[in-house]
C-alpha positions in Angstrom: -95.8 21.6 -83.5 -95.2 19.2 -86.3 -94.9 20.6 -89.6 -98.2 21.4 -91.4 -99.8 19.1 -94.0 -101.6 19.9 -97.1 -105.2 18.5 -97.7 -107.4 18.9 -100.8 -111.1 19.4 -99.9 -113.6 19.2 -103.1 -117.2 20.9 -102.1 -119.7 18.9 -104.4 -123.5 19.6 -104.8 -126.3 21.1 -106.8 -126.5 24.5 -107.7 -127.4 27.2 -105.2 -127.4 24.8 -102.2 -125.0 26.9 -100.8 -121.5 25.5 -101.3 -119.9 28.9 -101.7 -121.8 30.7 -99.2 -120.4 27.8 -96.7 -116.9 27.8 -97.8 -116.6 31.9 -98.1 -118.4 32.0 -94.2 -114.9 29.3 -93.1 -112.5 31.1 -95.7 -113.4 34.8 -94.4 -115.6 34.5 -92.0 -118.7 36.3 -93.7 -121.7 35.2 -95.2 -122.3 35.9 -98.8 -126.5 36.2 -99.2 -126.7 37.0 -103.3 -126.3 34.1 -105.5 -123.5 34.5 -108.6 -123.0 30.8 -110.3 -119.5 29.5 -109.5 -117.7 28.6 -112.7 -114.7 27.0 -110.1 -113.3 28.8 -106.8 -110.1 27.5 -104.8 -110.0 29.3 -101.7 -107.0 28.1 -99.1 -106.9 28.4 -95.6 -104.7 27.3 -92.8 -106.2 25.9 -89.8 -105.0 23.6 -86.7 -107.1 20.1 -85.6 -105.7 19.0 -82.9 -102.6 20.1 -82.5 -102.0 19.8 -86.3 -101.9 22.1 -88.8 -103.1 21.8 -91.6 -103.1 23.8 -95.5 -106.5 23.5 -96.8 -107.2 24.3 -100.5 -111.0 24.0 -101.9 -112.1 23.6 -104.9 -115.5 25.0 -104.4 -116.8 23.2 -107.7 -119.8 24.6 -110.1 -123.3 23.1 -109.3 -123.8 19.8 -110.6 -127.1 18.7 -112.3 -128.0 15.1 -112.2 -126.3 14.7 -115.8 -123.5 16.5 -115.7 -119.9 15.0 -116.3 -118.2 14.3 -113.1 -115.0 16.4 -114.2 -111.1 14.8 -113.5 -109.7 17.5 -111.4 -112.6 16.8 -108.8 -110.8 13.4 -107.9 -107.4 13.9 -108.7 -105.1 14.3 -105.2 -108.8 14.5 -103.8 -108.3 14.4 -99.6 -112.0 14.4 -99.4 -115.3 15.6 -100.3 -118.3 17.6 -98.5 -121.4 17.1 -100.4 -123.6 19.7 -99.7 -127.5 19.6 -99.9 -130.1 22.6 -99.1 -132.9 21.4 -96.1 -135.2 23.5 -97.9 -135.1 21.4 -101.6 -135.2 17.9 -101.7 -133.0 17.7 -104.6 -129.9 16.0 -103.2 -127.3 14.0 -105.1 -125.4 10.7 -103.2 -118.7 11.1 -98.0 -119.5 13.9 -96.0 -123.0 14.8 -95.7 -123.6 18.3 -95.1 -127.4 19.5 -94.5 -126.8 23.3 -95.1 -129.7 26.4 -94.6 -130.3 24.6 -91.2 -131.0 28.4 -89.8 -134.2 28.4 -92.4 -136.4 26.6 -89.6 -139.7 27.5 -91.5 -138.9 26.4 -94.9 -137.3 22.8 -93.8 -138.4 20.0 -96.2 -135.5 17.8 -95.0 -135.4 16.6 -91.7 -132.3 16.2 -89.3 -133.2 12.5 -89.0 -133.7 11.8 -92.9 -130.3 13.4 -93.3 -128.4 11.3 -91.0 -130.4 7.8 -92.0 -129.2 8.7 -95.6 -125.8 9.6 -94.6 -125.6 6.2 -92.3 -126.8 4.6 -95.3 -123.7 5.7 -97.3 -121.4 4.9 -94.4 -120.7 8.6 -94.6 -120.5 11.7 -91.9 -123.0 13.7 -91.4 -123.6 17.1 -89.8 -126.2 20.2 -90.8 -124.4 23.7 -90.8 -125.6 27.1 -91.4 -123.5 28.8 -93.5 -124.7 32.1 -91.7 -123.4 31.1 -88.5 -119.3 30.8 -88.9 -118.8 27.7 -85.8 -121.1 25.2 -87.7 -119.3 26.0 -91.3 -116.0 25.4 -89.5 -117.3 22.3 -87.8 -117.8 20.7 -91.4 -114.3 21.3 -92.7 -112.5 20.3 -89.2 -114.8 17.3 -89.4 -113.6 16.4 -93.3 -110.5 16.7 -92.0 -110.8 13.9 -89.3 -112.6 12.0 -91.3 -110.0 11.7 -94.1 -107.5 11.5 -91.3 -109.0 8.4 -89.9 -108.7 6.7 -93.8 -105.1 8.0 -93.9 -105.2 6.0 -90.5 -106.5 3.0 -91.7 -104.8 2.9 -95.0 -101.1 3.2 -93.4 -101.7 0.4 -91.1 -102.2 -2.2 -93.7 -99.2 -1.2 -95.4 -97.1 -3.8 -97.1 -93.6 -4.9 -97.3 -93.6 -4.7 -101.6 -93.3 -2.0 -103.8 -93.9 -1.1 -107.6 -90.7 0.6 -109.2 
């Protein structure tokens, strides 16, 4: 197997949409029901995609209001972001889309189709997850992870022949 590679996942959103619940359910493999405000988490996890293995660290970020500052280590060596919404608010912010809560059938607000439109409308992935049920959280971060791996793809093809020294 080739050597493992590190990726930097940043997990963006609102508060209490459910960002840490998701990443603690992939991390551990448990879902976390009470609600404690992140201040910042990096959780890291190894996992193969594949055939390749790959050294995930995630900044599971504090909730972000519609004002707040969009802070520097969220974009620096950034391998890409899940923005995570809750179906049952429509309070979203504009990637990876990630429609979370999709187990809370009776208290949707936020259908799967208005979630994909608006994710197709931001050229973006899309899936809905459940951070209750462990596959769908690890679907999202495997799916980050070929999603940033298809840019890698692109980017190193259109490599050119000059350098900056």
């Amino acid at each position: 197997m080739p050597p493992s590679k590190s990726r930097k996942i940043a997990i963006l959103g609102y508060r209490s949409v459910g960002k840490s619940s998701l990443t603690i359910q992939f991390v551990e493999g448990q879902f976390v029901d009470s609600y404690d405000p992140t201040i910042e988490n990096t959780f890291t996890k190894l996992i193969t995609v594949n055939g390749q293995e790959y050294h995930l660290q995630l900044v599971d970020t504090a909730g972000q209001d519609e004002y707040s500052i969009f802070p520097q280590t969220y974009s620096i060596d950034i391998n890409g972001y899940i923005l995570v919404y809750s179906v049952t608010s429509i309070k979203r912010i504009p990637i990876m889309l990630v429609g979370n809560k999709k187990d809370l059938h009776m208290e949707r607000v936020i259908s799967y189709e208005e979630g994909k439109a608006l994710a197709e409308s931001w050229n973006a992935a899309f899936l809905e997850s459940s951070a209750k049920e462990n596959q769908t959280a690890v679907d999202v971060f495997k799916r980050i992870i070929l999603e940033a791996e298809k840019i890698d793809g692109a980017a190193s093809q259109g490599k050119s022949s000059c350098s900056v020294m």
